[in-house]
Kinemage of the C-alpha trace (Angstrom):
@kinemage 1
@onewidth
@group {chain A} dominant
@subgroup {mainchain}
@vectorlist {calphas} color= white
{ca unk a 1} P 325.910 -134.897 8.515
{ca unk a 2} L 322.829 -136.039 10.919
{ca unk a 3} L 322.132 -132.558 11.688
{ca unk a 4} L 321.941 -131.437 8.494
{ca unk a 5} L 319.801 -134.683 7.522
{ca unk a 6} L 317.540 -133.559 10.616
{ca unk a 7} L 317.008 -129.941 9.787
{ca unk a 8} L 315.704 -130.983 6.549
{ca unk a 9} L 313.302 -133.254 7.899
{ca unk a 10} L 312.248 -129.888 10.282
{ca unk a 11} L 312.121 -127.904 7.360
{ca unk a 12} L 309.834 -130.546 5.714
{ca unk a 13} L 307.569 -131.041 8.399
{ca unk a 14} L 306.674 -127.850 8.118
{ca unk a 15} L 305.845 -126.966 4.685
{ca unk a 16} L 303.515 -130.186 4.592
{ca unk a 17} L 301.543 -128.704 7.556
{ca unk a 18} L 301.478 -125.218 5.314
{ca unk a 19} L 300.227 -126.917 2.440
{ca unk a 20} L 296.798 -128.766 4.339
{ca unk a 21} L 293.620 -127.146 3.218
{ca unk a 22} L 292.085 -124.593 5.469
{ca unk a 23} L 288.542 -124.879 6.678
{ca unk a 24} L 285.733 -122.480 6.945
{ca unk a 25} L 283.668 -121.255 9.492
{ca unk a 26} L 280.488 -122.361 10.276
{ca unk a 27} L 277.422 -119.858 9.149
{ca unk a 28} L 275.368 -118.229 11.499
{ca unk a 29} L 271.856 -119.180 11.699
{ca unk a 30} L 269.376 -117.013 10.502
{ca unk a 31} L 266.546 -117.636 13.843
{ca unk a 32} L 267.795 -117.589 17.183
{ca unk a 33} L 267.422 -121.006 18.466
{ca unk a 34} L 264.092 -122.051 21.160
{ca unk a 35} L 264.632 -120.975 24.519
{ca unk a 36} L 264.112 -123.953 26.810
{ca unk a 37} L 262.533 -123.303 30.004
{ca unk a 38} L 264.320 -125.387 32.790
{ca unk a 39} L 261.592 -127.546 34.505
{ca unk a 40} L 260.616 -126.043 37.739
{ca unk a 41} L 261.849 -127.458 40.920
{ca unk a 42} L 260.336 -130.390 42.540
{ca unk a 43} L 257.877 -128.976 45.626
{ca unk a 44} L 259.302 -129.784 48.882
{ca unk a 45} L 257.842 -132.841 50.314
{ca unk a 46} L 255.329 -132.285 53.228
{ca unk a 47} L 257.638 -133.479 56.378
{ca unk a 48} L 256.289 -136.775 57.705
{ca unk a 49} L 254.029 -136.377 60.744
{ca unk a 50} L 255.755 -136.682 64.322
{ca unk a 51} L 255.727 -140.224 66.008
{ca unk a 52} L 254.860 -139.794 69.113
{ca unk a 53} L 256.498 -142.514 71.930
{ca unk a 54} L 253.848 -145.064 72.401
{ca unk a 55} L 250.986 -144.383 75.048
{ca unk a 56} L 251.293 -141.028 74.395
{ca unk a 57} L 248.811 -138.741 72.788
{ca unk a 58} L 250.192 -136.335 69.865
{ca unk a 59} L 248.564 -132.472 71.531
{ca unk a 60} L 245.780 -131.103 68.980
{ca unk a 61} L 246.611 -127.822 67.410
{ca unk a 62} L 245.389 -124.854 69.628
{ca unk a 63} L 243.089 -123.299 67.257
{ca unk a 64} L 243.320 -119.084 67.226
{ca unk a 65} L 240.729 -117.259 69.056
{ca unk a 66} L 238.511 -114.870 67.219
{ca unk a 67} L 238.829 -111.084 67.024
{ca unk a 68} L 236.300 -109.729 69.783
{ca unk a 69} L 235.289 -106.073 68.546
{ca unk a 70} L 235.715 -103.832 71.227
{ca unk a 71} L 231.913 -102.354 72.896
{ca unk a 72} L 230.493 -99.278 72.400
{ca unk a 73} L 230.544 -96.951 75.250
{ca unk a 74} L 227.559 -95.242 76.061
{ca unk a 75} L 229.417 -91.681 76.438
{ca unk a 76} L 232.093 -90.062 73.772
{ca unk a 77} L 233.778 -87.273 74.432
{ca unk a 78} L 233.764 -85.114 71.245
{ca unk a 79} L 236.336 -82.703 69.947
{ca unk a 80} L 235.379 -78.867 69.985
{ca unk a 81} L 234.468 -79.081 66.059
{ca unk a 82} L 231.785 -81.534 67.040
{ca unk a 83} L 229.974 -79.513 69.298
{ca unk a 84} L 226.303 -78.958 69.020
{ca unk a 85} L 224.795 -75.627 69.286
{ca unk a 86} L 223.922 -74.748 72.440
{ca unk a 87} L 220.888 -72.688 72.222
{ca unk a 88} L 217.968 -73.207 75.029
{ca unk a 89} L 213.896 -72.610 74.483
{ca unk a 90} L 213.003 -72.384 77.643
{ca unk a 91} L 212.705 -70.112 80.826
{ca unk a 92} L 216.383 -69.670 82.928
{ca unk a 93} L 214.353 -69.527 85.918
{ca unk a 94} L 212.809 -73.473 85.263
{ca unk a 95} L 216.553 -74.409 84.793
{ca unk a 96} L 217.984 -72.666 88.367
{ca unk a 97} L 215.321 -74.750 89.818
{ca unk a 98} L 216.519 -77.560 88.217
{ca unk a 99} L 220.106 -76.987 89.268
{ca unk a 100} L 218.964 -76.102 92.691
{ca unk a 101} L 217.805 -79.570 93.004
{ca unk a 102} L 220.376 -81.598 91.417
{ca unk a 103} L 222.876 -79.531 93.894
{ca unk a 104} L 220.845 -80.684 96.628
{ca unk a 105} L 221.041 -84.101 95.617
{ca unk a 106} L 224.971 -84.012 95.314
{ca unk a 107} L 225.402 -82.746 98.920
{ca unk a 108} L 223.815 -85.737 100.325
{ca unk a 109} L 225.673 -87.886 97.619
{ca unk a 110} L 229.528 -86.366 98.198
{ca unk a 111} L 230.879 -89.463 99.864
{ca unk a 112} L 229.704 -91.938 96.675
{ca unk a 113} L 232.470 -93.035 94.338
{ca unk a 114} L 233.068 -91.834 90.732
{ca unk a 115} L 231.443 -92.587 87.436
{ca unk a 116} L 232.686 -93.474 84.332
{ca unk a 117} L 232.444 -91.275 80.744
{ca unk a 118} L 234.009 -92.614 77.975
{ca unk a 119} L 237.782 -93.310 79.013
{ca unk a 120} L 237.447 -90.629 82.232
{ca unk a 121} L 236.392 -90.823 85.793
{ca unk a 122} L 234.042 -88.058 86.567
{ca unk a 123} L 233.661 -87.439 90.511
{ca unk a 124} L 230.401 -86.182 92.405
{ca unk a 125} L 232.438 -82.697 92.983
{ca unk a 126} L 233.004 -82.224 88.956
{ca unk a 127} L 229.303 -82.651 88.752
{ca unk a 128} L 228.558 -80.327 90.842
{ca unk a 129} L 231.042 -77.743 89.493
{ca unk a 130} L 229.820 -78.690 85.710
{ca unk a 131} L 225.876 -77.594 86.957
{ca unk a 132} L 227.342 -74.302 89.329
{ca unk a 133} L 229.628 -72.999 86.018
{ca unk a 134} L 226.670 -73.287 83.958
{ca unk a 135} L 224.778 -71.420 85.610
{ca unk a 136} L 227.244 -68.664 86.167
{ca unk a 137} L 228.251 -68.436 82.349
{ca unk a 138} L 224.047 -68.218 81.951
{ca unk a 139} L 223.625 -65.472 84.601
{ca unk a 140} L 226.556 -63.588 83.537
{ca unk a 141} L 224.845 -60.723 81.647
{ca unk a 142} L 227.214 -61.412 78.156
{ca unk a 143} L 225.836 -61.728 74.557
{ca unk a 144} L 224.817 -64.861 73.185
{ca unk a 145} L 227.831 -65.555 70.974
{ca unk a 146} L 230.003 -64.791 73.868
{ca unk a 147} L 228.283 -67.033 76.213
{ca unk a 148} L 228.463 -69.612 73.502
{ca unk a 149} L 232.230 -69.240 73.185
{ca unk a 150} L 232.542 -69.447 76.849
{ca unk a 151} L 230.676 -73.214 77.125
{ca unk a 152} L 232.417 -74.434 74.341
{ca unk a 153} L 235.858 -73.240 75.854
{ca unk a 154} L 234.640 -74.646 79.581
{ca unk a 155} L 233.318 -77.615 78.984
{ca unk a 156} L 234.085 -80.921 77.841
{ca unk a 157} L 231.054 -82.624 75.807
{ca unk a 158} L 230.248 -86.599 75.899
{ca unk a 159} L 227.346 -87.704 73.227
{ca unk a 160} L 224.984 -90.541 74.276
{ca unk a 161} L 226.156 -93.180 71.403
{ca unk a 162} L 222.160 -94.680 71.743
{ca unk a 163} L 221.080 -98.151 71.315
{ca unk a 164} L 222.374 -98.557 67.992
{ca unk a 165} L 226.035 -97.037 68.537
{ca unk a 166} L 224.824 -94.121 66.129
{ca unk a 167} L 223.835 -91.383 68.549
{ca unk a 168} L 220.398 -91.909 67.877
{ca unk a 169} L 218.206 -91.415 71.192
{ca unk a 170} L 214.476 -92.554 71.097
{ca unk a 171} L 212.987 -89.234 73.380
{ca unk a 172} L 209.666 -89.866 75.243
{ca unk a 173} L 207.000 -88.154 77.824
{ca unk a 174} L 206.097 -88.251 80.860
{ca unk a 175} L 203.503 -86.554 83.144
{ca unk a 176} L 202.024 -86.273 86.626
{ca unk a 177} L 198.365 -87.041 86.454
{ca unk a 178} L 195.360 -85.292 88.782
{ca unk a 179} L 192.977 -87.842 89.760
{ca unk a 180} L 189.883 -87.113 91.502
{ca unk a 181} L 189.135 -89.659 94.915
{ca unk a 182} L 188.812 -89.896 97.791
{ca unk a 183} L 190.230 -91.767 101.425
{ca unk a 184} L 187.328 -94.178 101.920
{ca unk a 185} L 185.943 -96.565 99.414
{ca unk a 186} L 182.621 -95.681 98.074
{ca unk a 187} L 180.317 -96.847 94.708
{ca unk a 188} L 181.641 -93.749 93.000
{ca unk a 189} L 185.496 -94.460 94.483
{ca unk a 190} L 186.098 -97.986 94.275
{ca unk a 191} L 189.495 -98.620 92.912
{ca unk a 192} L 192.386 -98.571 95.396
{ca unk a 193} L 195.994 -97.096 95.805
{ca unk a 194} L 197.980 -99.522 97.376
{ca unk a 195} L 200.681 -99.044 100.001
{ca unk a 196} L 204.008 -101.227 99.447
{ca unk a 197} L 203.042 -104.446 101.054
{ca unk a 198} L 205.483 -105.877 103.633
{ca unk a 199} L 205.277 -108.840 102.309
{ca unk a 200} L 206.944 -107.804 99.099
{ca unk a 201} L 210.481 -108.921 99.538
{ca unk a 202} L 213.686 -107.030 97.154
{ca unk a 203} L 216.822 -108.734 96.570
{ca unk a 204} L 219.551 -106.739 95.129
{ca unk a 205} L 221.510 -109.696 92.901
{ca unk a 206} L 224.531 -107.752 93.138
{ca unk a 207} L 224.683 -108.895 96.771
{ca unk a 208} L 225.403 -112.002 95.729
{ca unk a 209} L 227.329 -111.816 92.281
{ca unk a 210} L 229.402 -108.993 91.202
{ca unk a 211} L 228.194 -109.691 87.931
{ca unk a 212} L 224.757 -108.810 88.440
{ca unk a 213} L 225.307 -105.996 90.267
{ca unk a 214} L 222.367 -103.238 89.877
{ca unk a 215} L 219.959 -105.761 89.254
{ca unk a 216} L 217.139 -107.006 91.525
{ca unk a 217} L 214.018 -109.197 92.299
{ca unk a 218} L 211.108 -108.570 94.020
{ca unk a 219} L 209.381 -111.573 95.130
{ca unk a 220} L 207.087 -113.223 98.781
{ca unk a 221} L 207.819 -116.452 100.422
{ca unk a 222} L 206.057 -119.193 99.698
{ca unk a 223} L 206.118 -122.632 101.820
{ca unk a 224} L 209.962 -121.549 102.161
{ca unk a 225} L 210.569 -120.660 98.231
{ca unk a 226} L 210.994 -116.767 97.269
{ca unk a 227} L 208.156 -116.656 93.932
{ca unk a 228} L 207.148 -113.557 91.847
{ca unk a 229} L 205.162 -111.146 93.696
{ca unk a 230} L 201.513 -111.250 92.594
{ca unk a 231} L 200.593 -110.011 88.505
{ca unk a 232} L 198.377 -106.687 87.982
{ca unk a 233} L 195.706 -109.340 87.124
{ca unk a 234} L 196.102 -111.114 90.304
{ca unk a 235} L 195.507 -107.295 92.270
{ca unk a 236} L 193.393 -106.162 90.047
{ca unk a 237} L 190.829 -108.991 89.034
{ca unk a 238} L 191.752 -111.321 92.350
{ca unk a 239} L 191.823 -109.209 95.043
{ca unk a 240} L 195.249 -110.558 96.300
{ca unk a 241} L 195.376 -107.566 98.247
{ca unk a 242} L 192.117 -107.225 99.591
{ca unk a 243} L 191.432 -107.000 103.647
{ca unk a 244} L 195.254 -106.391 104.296
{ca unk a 245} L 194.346 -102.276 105.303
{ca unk a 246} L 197.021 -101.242 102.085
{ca unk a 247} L 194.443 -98.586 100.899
{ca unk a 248} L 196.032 -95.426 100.636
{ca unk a 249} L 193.134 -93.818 98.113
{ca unk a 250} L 190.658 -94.971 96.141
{ca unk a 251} L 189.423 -93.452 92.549
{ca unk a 252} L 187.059 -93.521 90.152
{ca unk a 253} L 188.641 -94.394 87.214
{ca unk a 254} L 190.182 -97.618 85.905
{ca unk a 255} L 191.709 -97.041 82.745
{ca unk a 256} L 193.311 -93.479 84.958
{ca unk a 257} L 194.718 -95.663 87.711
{ca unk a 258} L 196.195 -97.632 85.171
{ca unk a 259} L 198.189 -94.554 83.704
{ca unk a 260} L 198.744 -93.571 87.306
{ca unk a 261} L 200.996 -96.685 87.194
{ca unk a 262} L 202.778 -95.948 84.224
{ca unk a 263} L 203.506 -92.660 85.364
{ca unk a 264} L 204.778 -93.476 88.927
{ca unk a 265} L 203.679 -90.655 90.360
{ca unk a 266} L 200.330 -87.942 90.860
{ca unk a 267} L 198.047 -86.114 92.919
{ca unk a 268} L 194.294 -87.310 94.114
{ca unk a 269} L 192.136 -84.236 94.768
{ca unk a 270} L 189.615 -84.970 97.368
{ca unk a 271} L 186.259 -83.467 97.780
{ca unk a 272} L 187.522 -80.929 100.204
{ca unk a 273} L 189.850 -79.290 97.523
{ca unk a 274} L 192.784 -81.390 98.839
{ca unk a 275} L 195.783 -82.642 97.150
{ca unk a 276} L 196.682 -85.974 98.359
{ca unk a 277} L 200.005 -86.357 96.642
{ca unk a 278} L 201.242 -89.831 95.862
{ca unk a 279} L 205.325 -90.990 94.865
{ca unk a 280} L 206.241 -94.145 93.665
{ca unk a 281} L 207.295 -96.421 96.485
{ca unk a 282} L 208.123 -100.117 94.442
{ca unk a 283} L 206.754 -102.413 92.151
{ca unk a 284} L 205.952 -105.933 92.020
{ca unk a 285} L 209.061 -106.809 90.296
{ca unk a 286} L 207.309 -108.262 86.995
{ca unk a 287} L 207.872 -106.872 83.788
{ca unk a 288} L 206.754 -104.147 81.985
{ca unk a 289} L 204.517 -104.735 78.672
{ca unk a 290} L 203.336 -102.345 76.430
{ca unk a 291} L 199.187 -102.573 76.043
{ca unk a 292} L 199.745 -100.347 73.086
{ca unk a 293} L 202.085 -103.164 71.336
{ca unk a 294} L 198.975 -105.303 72.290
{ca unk a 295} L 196.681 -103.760 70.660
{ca unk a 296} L 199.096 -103.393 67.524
{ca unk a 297} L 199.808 -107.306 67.675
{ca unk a 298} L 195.745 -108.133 68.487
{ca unk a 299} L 194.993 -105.797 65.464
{ca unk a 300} L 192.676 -103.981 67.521
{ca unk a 301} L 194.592 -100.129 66.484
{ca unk a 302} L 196.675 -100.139 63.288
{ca unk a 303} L 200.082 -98.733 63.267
{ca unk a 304} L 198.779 -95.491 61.598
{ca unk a 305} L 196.999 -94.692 64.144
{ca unk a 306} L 198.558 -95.626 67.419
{ca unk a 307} L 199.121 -93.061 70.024
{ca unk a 308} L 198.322 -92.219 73.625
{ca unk a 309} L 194.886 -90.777 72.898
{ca unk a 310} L 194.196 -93.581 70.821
{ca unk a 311} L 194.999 -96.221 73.287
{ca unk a 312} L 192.858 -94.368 75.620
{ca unk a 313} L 189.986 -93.900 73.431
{ca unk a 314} L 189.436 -98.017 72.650
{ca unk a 315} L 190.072 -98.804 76.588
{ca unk a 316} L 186.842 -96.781 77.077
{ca unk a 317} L 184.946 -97.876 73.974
{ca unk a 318} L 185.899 -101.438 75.019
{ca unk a 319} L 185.290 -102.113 78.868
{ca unk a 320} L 184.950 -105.652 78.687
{ca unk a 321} L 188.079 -105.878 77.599
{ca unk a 322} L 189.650 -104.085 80.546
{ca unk a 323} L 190.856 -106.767 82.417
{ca unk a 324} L 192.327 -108.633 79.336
{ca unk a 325} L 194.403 -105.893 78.084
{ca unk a 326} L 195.311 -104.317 81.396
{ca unk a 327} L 196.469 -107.600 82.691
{ca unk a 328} L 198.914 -107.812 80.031
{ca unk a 329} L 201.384 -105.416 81.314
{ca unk a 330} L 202.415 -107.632 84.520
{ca unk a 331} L 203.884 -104.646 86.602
{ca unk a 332} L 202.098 -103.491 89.645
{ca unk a 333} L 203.160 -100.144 91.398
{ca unk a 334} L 202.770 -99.397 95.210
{ca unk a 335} L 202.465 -96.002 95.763
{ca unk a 336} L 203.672 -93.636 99.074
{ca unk a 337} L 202.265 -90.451 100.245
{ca unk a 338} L 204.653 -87.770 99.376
{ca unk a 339} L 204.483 -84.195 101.034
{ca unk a 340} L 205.874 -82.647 97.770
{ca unk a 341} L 206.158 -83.908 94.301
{ca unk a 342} L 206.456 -85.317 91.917
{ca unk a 343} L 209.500 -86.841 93.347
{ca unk a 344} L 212.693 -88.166 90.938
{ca unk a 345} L 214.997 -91.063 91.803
{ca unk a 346} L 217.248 -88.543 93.361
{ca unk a 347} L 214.977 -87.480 95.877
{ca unk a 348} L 213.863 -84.364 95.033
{ca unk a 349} L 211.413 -82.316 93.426
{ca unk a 350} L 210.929 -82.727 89.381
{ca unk a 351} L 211.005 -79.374 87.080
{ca unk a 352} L 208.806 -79.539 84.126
{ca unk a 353} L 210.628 -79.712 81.167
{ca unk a 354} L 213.847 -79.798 82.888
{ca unk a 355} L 214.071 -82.723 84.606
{ca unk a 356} L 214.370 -85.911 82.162
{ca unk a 357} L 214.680 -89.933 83.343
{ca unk a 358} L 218.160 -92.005 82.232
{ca unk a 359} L 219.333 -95.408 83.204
{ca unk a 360} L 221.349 -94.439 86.651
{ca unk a 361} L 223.387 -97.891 85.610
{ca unk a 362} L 224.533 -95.600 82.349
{ca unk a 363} L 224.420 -92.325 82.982
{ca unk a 364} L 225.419 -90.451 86.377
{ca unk a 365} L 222.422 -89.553 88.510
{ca unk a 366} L 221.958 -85.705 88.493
{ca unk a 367} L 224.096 -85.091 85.636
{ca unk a 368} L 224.180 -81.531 83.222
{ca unk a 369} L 222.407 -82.490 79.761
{ca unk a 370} L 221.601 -81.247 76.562
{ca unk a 371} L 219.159 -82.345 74.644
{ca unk a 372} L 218.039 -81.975 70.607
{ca unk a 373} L 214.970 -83.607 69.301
{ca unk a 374} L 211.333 -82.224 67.717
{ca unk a 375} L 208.225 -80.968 70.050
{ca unk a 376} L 204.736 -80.867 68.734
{ca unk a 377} L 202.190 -78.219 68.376
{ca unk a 378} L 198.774 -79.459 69.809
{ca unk a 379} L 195.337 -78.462 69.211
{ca unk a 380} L 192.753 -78.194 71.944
{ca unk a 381} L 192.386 -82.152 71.789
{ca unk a 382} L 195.832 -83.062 71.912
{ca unk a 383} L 195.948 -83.652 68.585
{ca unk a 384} L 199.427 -82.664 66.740
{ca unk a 385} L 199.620 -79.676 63.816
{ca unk a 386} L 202.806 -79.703 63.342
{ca unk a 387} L 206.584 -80.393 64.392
{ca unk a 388} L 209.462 -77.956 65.282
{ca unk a 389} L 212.950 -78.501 66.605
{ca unk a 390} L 214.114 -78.092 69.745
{ca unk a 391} L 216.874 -77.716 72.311
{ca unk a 392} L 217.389 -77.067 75.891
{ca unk a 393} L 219.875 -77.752 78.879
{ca unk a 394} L 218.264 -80.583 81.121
{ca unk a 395} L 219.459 -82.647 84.373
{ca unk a 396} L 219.225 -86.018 84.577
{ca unk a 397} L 217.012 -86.406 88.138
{ca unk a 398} L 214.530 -89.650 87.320
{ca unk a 399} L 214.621 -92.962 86.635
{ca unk a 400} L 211.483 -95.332 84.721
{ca unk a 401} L 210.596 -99.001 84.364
{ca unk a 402} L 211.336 -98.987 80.617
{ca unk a 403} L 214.280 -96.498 80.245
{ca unk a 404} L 216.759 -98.173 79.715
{ca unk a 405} L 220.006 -98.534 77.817
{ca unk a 406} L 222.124 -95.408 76.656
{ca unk a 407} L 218.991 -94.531 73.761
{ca unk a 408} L 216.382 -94.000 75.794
{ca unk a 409} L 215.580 -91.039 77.360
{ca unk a 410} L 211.847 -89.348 79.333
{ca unk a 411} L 210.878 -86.021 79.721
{ca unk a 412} L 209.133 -85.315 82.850
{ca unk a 413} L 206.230 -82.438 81.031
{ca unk a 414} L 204.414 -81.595 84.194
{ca unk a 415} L 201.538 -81.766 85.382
{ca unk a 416} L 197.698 -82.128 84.505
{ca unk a 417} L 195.966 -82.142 81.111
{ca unk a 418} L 198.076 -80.061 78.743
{ca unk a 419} L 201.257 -82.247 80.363
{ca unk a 420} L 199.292 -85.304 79.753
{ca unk a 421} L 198.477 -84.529 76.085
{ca unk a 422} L 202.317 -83.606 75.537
{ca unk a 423} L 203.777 -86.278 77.101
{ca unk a 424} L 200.876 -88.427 75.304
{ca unk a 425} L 202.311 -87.514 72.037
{ca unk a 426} L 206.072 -87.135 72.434
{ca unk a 427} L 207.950 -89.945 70.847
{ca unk a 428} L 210.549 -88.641 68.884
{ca unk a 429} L 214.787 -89.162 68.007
{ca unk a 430} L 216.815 -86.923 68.786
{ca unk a 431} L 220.399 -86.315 70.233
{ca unk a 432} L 221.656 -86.335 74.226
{ca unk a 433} L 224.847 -84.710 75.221
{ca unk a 434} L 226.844 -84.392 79.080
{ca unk a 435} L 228.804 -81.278 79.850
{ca unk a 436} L 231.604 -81.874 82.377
{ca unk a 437} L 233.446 -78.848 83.494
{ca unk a 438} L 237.092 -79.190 82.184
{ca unk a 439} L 239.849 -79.916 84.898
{ca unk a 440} L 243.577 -79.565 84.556
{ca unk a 441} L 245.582 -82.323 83.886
């Protein structure tokens, strides 16, 4: 009877859970809800500076040392594509000559050390092979197009980089000049040539510091002290000289003598027909100053007008000024009697037009060259008409006071008045190349 009693209370339990209302869903809403950005994490907190032990010091912070571009060299080699042209406007026979004397200079010079071009060491003997191939390929006899080909196949080129690190090369004259004097003072020959005095004392630095090796000072002792060597105003307008028996010549011409000096070399003709010729022997160690920049700064010759000529021309329109404008350029030069000359830094013989003047502390001493700049066509006076390009093979036999640095370059003209007026009026850019014979690797 329970069972029965209990499965009826089942069966009721479940028809009252049948019979509860049903419920409806929710409706969906019509907008998507906002989207809420979660906030952005909290920045990590700077870590709390180190505590040192006491009584001792926390290190400072080793700062990072500056990017130090690398230098310039003075030489880059250059791949065949960047090769010049290399055409020449002058004589072959000048250039032998040239050559000639270069070789010369290398057989005396065989036991010196290397020099450096661009990321190569270049030895005497590839010098001397670069100037002896040359000349072969020049001598050969071929066409012009096949000599060309055979340079450019031959040779490896390096191009002067200049001052500025943009192959720009500031080209200037030089010339020998022909003085007229005589070996005995007189009223018509009354300025001297001076001897080196022995009293004039060189130091090569480099003796003393690696780091100023090729440099040098040229001083006298004075109550134990090595001082300057006496000014060109000290010679010239002081006598400093005087009575010591240093008289080699003695000329005529101031404002000449002064030129002489700038020069560094020339010949005296004496009144026998004579040609006393005179090399450069050493200075007095001061500095070189340009009078022309003087006369530029003074105001005394506007920059339109400055040249050789017209330096010249207000010297002699001005003599009381002589001593005032001379004496600005400091640098005396003692002269030597020479039985040939003009005489380069090498030692031998200049060519005209051949023969140019580097710095030896940049360039290697009689060195193949090639040069590119503009020439001018003179008048009678010296005066230019006109400008035309130019290019020739030259050596690299001289040395000057002022040349220096991988933009500067002279060109040794030659000698007498048509040399002078060149040289007078050369001052031009241009480009420098050096051909080294190619060697197997």
């Amino acid at each position: 009877m329970f069972h029965k009693f209990a499965l009826f209370v089942l069966v009721l339990y479940c028809l009252s859970g049948c019979a509860a209302p049903t419920r409806r869903p929710a409706p969906l809403p019509t907008t998507p809800p906002p989207v809420v950005k979660p906030l952005p994490p909290a920045g990590k907190p700077a870590p709390p500076p180190p505590i040192s032990p006491p009584g001792i010091p926390i290190p400072p912070e080793i700062p990072v040392p500056p990017v130090v571009p690398k230098p310039i060299p003075p030489l880059v080699r250059l791949l065949p594509d960047q090769f010049p042209l290399f055409t020449d406007d002058m004589d072959m026979e000048s250039l032998d000559a040239a050559v000639d004397k270069s070789l010369q200079y290398y057989r005396r010079a065989a036991g010196k050390g290397p020099v450096r071009m661009d990321d190569t060491w270049v030895s005497v003997k590839d010098l001397q092979d670069s100037l002896i191939t040359l000349r072969e390929i020049l001598r050969s006899g071929e066409t012009a197009e096949v000599r060309q080909t055979r340079i450019r196949e031959t040779f490896d080129v390096y191009q002067s980089t200049g001052s500025d690190g943009k192959n720009t090369i500031l080209f200037t004259g030089y010339f020998e000049p022909i003085m007229k004097g005589a070996l005995n003072k007189s009223r018509e020959y009354r300025y001297p040539v001076y001897k080196a005095p022995d009293d004039a004392i060189t130091v090569n630095l480099g003796k003393f510091r690696d780091r100023y090796n090729n440099e040098q000072l040229v001083g006298r002792v004075k109550n134990g002290e090595l001082v300057p060597y006496y000014s060109r105003s000290e010679i010239e307008d002081q006598a400093a000289l005087s009575g010591r028996n240093l008289e080699l010549a003695w000329v005529g011409d101031r404002i000449d003598l002064f030129f002489l000096h700038t020069q560094g070399s020339g010949k005296i003709e004496l009144a026998d027909g004579r040609l006393l010729q005179i090399g450069y022997a050493k200075s007095n160690g001061r500095p070189y100053r340009s009078v022309g920049r003087f006369l530029l700064n003074e105001g005394k010759v506007s920059p339109q007008e400055i040249s050789y000529q017209a330096i010249k021309r207000y010297l002699r329109e001005h003599p009381d000024d002589l001593s005032e404008i001379l004496g600005y350029n400091e640098r005396f030069i003692f002269f030597r009697v020479v039985e040939q000359g003009p005489v380069g830094s090498i030692g031998e013989i200049l060519t005209p037009g051949r023969s140019i003047a580097t710095d030896a502390a940049v360039f290697p001493r009689g060195s193949l060259a090639f040069m590119r700049a503009r020439k001018p066509v003179l008048d009678r006076e010296g005066n230019a008409l006109s400008w035309i390009p130019f290019s020739r093979f030259v050596v690299s036999q001289d040395a000057g006071g002022v040349i220096k640095g991988a933009g500067r370059v002279d060109l040794f003209c030659g000698s007498g008045g048509e040399a002078e007026m060149l040289a007078g009026s050369l001052k031009e850019q241009g480009e420098l190349y050096f051909l080294v014979k190619k060697r197997a690797n």
